[in-house]
C-alpha positions in Angstrom: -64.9 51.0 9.1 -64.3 53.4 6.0 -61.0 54.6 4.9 -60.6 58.2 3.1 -57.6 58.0 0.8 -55.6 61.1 0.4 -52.8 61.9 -1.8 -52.8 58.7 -3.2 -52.1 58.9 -7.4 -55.1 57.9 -9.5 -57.6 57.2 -6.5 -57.5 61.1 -5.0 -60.8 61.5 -2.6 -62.1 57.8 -3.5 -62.9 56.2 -0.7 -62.5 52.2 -0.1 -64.2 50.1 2.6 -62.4 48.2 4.3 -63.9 46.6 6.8 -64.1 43.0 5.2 -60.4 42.9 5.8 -59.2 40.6 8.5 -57.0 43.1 9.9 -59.8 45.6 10.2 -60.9 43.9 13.6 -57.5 42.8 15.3 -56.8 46.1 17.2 -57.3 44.8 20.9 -54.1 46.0 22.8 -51.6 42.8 23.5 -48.3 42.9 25.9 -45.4 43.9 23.9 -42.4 41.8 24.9 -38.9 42.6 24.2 -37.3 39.1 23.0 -33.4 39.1 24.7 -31.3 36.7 23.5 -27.4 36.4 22.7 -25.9 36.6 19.5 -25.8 32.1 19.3 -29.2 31.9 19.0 -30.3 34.2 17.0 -31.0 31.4 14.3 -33.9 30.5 16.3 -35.2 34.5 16.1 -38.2 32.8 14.5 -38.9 30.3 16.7 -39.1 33.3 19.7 -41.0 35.3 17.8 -43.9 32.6 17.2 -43.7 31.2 20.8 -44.2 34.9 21.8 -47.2 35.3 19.6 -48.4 31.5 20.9 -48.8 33.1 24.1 -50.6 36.2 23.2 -48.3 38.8 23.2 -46.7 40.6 20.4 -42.5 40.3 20.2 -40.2 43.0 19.2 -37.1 40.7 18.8 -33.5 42.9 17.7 -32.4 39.8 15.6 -35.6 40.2 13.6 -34.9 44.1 13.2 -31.7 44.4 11.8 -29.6 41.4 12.2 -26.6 41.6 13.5 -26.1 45.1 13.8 -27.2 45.7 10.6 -24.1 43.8 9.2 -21.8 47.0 9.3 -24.2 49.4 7.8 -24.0 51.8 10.8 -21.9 52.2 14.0 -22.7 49.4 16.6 -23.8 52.3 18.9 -26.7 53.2 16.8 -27.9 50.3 17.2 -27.3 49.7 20.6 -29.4 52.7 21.4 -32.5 51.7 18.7 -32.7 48.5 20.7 -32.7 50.2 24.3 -35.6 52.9 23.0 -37.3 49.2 21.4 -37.0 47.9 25.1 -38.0 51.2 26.9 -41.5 51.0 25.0 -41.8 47.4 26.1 -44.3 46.1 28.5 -41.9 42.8 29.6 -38.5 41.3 28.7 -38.2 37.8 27.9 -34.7 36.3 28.4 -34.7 33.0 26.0 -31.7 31.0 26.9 -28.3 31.7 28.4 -27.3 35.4 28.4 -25.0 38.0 27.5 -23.1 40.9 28.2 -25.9 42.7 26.2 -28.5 40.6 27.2 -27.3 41.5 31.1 -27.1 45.0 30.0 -30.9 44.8 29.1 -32.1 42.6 32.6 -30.3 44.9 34.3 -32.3 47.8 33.0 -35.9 46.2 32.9 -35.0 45.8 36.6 -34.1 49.0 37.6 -37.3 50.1 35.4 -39.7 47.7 37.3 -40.0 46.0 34.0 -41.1 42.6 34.2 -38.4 39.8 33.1 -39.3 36.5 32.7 -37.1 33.9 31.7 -36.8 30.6 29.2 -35.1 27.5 28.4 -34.6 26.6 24.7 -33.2 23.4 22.9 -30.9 23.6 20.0 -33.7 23.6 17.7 -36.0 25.9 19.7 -38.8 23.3 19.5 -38.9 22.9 23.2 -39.1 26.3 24.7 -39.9 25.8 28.8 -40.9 29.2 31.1 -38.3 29.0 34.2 -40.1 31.2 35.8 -44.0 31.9 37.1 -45.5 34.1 34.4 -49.2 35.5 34.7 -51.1 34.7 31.1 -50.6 37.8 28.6 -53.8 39.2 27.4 
């Protein structure tokens, strides 16, 4: 794989091989899971992410995105509606722990989508993360 650099200041029409770069040969599609979870544990946004990637799909968690709606920055709307359009181009939801009125705002769509939800159990620490429900293995 060769990679043509355009526009770029000092290296105009070089171009760099990168093929010896590890990322150069990860580009197998995975399951893209929206990570729900209410506002209490969104210290263990972490934790979700990794088991998500343990299991061989790739998380798009909100907490991780912007916090809690981006502290103030913009109206809670705005960010209401980037995390719909993040769940929309999901493959699955995963529900981690109890829920929400958001987080049942979000089932309730991936329902009515034919979304896949699938659901967890975590402890405090998010150490001990347990599938509550039958889940065929992501690819």
């Amino acid at each position: 794989m060769r990679l043509r650099l355009v526009g770029v200041p000092g290296v105009l029409g070089s171009v760099v091989d990168v093929s010896s770069h590890p990322a150069s040969s990860l580009f197998d599609r995975r399951t893209v899971v929206f990570t729900a979870h209410c506002a209490e544990s969104a210290y263990l946004r972490e934790r979700i992410c990794a088991y998500v990637l343990n299991e061989g799909a790739i998380p798009i968690n909100p907490w991780m995105v912007g916090g809690y709606f981006l502290y103030g920055l913009v109206d809670k709307d705005a960010v209401r509606r980037a995390n719909n359009n993040l769940l929309m181009r999901s493959d699955e939801l995963w529900v981690f722990g109890p829920t929400s009125d958001g987080v049942d705002v979000e089932v309730t769509w991936a329902q009515q989508n034919n979304i896949p939800v699938w659901w967890f159990d975590l402890d405090h620490y998010g150490e001990a993360i347990t599938s509550l429900s039958a889940r065929p293995c992501s690819t």
